[in-house]
C-alpha positions as CSV (number, residue, x, y, z in Angstrom):
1,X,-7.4,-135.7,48.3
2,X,-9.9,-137.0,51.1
3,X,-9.4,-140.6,52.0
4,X,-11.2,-142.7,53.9
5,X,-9.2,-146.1,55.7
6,X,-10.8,-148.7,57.3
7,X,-8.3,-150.6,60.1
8,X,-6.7,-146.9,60.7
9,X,-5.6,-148.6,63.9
10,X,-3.9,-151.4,62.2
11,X,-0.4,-150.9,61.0
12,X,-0.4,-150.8,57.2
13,X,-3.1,-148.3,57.9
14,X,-1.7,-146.0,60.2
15,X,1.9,-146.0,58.3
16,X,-0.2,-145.0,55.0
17,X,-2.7,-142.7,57.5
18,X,0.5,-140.5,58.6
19,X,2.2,-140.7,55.0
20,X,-0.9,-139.3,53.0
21,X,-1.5,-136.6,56.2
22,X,2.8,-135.8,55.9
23,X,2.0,-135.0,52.3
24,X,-1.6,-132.5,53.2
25,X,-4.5,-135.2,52.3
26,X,-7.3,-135.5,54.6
27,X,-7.7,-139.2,56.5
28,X,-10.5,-140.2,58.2
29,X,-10.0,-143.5,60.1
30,X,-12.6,-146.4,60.7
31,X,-11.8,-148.6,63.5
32,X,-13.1,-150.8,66.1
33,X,-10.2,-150.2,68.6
34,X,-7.9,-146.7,69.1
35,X,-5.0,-146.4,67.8
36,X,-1.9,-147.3,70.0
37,X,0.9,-145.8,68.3
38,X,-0.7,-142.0,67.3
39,X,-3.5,-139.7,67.8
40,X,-2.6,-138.1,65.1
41,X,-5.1,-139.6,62.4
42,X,-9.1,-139.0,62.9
43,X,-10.5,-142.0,64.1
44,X,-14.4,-143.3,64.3
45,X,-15.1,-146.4,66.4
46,X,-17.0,-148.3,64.3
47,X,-17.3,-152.0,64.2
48,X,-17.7,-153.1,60.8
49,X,-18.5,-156.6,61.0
50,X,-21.8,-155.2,62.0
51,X,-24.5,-156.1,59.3
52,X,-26.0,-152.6,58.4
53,X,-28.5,-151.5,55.9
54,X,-28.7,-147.7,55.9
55,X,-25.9,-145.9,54.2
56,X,-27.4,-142.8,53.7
57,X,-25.8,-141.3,57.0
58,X,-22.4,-143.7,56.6
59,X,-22.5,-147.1,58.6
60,X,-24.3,-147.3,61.1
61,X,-26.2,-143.8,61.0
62,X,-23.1,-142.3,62.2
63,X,-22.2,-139.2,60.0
64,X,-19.6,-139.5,57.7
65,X,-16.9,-136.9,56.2
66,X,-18.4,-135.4,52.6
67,X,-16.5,-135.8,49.6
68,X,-14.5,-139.0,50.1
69,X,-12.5,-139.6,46.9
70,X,-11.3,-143.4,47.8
71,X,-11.8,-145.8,50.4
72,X,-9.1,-148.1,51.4
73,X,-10.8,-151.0,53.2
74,X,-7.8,-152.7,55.2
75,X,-10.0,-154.0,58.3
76,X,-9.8,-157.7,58.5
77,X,-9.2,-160.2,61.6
78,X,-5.6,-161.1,60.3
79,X,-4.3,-164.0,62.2
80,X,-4.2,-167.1,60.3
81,X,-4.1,-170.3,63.1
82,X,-6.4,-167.6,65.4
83,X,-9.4,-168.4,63.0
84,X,-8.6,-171.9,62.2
85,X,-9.2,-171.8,65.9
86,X,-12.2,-168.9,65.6
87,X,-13.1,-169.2,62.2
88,X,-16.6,-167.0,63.1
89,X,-14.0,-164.2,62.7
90,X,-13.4,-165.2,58.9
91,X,-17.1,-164.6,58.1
92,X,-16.5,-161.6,60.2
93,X,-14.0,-160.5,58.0
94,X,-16.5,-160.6,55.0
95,X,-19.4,-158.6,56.6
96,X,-16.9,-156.2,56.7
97,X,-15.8,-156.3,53.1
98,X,-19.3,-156.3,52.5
99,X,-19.9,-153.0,54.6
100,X,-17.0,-150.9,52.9
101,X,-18.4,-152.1,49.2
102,X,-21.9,-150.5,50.3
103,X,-20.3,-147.4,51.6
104,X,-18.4,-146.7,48.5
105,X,-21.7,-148.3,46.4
106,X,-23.8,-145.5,48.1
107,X,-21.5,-142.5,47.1
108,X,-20.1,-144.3,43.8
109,X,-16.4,-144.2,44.6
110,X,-13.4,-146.7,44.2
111,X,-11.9,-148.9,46.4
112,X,-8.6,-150.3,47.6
113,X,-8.9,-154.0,49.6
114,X,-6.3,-155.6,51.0
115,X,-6.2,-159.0,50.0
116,X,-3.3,-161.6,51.5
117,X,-0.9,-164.1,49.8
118,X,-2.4,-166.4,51.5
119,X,-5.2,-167.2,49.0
120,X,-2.3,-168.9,46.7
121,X,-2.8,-171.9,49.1
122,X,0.2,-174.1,48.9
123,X,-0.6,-176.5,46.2
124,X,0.3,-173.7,43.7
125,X,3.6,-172.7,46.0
126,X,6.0,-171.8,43.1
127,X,2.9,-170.6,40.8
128,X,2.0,-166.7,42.4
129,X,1.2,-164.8,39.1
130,X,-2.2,-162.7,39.8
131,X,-4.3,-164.9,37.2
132,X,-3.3,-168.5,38.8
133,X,-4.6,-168.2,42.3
134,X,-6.9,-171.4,42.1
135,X,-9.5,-171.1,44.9
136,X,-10.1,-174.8,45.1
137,X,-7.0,-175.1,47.1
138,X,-8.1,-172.7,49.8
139,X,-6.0,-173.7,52.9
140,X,-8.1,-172.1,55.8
141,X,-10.7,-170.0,56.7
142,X,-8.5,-167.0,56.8
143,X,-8.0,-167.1,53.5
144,X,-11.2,-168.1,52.0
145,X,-12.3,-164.7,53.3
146,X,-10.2,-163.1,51.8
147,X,-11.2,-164.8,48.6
148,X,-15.0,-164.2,49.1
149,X,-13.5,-159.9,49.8
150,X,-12.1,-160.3,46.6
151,X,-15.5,-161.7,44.9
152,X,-17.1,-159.0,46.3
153,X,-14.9,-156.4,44.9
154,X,-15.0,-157.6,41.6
155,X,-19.2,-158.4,41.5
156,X,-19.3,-154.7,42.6
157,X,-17.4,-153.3,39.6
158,X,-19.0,-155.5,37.0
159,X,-22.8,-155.2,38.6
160,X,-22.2,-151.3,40.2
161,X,-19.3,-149.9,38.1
162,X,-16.6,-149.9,40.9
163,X,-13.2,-148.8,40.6
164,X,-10.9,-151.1,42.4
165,X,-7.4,-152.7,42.9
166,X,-7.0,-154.9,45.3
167,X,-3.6,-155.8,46.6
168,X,-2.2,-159.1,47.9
169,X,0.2,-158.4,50.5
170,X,2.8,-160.5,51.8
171,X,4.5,-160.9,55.4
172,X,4.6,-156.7,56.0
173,X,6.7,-156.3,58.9
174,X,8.4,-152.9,60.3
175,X,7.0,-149.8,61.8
176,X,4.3,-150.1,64.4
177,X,3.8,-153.8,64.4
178,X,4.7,-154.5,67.9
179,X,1.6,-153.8,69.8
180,X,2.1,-157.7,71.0
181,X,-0.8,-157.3,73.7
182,X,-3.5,-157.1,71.0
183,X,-1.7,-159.6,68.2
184,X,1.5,-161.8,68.4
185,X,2.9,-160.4,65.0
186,X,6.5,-162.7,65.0
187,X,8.9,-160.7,64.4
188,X,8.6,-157.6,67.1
189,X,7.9,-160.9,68.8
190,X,11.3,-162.3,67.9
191,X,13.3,-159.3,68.3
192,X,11.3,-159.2,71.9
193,X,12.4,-162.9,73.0
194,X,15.7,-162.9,71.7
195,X,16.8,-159.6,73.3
196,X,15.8,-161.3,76.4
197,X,17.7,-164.6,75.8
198,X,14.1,-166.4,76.0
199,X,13.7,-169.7,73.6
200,X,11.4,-169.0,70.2
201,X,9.8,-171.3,68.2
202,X,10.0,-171.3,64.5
203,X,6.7,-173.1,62.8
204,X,8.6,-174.6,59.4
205,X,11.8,-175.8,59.4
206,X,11.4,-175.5,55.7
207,X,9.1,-172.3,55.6
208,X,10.4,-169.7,53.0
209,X,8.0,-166.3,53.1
210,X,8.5,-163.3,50.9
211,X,8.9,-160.6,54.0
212,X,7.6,-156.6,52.8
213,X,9.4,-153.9,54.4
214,X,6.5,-151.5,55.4
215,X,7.6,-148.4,53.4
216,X,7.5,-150.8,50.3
217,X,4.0,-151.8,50.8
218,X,3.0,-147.9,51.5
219,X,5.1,-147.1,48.4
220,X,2.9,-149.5,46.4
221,X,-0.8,-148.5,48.0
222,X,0.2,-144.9,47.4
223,X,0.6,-145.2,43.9
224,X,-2.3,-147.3,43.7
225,X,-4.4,-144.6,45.5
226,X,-3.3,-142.1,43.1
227,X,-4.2,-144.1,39.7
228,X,-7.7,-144.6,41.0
229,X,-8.1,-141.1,42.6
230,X,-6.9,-140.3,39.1
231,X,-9.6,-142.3,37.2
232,X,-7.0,-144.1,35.5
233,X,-7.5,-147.7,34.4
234,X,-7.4,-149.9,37.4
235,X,-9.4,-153.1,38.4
236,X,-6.3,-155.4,38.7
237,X,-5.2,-157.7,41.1
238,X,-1.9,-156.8,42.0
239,X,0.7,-158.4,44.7
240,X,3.0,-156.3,46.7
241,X,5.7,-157.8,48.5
242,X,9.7,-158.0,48.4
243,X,9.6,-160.9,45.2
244,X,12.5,-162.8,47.5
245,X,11.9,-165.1,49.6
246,X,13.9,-166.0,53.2
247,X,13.3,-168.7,55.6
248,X,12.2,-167.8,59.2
249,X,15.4,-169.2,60.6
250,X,17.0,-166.4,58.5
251,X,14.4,-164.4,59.7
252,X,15.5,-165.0,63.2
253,X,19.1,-165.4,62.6
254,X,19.4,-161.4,61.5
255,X,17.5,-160.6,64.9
256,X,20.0,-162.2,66.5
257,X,22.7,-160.3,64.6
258,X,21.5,-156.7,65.4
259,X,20.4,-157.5,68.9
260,X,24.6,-159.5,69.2
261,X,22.7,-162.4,70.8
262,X,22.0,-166.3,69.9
263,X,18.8,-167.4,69.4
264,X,18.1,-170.1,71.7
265,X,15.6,-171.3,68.6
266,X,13.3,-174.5,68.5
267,X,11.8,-175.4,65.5
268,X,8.4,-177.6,65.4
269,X,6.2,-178.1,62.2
270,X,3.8,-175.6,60.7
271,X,0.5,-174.8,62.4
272,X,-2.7,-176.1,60.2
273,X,-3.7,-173.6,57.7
274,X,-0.1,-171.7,57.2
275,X,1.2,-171.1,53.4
276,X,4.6,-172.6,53.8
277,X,6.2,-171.5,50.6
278,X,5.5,-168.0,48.5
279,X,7.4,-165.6,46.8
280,X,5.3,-163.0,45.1
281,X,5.9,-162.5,41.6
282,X,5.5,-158.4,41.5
283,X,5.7,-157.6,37.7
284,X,2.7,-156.3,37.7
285,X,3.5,-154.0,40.2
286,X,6.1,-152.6,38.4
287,X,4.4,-152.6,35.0
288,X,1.1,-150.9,36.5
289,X,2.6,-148.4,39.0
290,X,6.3,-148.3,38.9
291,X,6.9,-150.6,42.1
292,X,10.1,-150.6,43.0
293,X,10.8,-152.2,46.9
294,X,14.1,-151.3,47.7
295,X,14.0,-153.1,51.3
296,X,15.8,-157.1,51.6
297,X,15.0,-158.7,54.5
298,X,18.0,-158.0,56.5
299,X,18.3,-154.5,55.9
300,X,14.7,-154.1,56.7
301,X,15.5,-156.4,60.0
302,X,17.9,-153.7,61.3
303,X,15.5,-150.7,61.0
304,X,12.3,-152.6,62.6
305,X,14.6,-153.6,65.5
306,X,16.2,-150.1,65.6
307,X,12.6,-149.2,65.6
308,X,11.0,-151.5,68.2
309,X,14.0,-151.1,70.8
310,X,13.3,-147.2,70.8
311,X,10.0,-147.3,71.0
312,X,9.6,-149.9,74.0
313,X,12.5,-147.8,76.0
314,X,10.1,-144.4,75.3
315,X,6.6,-146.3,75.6
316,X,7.5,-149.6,78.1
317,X,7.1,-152.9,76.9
318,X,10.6,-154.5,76.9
């Protein structure tokens, strides 16, 4: 299987870019920054928010691998309050959606996108079946592009006859999320203040997230890979996530116990545009590709700070 991921740097990307190489596919990576935690997975620098016209030689004229069966399009500015602040990056974001439906328009092959619980909004907060998502409630400019992605998608399988699924992830945390140079992701950020007895700040006294163990989420693309790879019966929209929710003092409170240290925690209200309240309802998951997570929150707390700790000793950082 030859697969093609865009945000190969990012790190739902590289976790499912080193699973699919472990098991002998090819991955070719699209990017517009190197990788920081491998060299392992081919890598074009490529900035897709780019308008482009000509995909006869991939995007941007630059040559592309032949024979892609599936392209996972996972590139997105991803920071919610960074484009309430920037929201230039949020129409970013859609070129780029744009650019991968072209690509896989021009060679007439399926597509994966990575959609966000975020397009729920929080007016629907205890409604998060696939079908009720009601648009009119966007909550920031994050997430209306991830709506307009969606759009896309499906104009391109009704007007171009593409394959898709596109998957609504929710809070994935673990393995190679703690570059905090290039993005502030909060809990390798937590697990970074707290082992240093520094104060954090928790947004929400009431917040309650549904948190995704990394290997969940990859569980989940990868069967979703295979069923369109397959030419099974996809375009669904599907959420991936835990289907528990925890509050990010809980969040921070099992840092604390596998680091054996108090978090010297603040707590001030939510920043403008954050989804205060989702827990993913994943039947669908299950019925379509026999998701199973198998990761709560505090078990999935002591392997990312197993993880982070031994990778800032090897690497620096702490």
């Amino acid at each position: 299987m030859r697969v093609l991921i865009t945000g190969s740097s990012g790190q739902i990307g590289t976790n499912l870019g080193l699973r699919l190489q472990r098991e002998g596919h090819y991955v070719f990576g699209v990017d517009n920054r190197p990788n920081t935690w491998t060299n392992e997975i081919e890598t074009l620098m490529q900035d897709l928010s780019i308008p482009y016209r000509n995909f006869d030689k991939g995007i941007g004229n630059v040559p592309y691998p032949e024979n892609i069966d599936i392209v996972v399009h996972f590139a997105a500015h991803a920071k919610v309050h960074e484009l309430v602040e920037q929201p230039y990056r949020a129409l970013e974001n859609i070129q780029m959606s744009f650019n991968a439906l072209e690509f896989c328009r021009s060679r007439n092959i399926p597509i994966i996108f990575g959609s966000t619980r975020e397009v729920y909004g929080d007016i629907h907060r205890y409604i998060t079946e696939e079908s009720h998502a009601d648009f009119a409630y966007t909550e920031s400019p994050y997430a209306a592009s991830k709506i307009s992605g969606e759009a896309l998608v499906y104009s391109y399988a009704a007007c171009y006859n593409i394959p898709y699924l596109v998957f609504r992830f929710s809070n994935v945390y673990g393995r190679y999320d703690n570059d905090l140079q290039r993005m502030e992701r909060v809990i390798p950020l937590f697990i970074k203040k707290i082992y240093h007895e520094e104060p954090i700040v928790v947004y929400g006294e009431n917040k309650v997230l549904d948190f995704t163990y990394i290997d969940d989420c990859i569980s989940g693309v990868r069967a979703g890979i295979d069923l369109l790879v397959e030419g099974q019966p996809a375009n669904q929209t599907i959420n991936l996530a835990y289907g528990q929710g925890n509050s990010l003092i809980d969040m921070a409170t099992f840092i604390g116990e596998e680091l054996g240290k108090a978090p010297n925690m603040s707590v001030e209200p939510s920043r403008v545009g954050e989804v205060t309240h989702y827990i993913a309802n994943v039947g669908k998951a299950r019925a379509m590709l026999d998701y199973t997570p198998t990761t709560p929150l505090r078990e999935g707390i002591a392997k990312s700070v197993r993880w982070a700790m031994a990778y800032w000793q090897e690497h620096g950082g702490l």
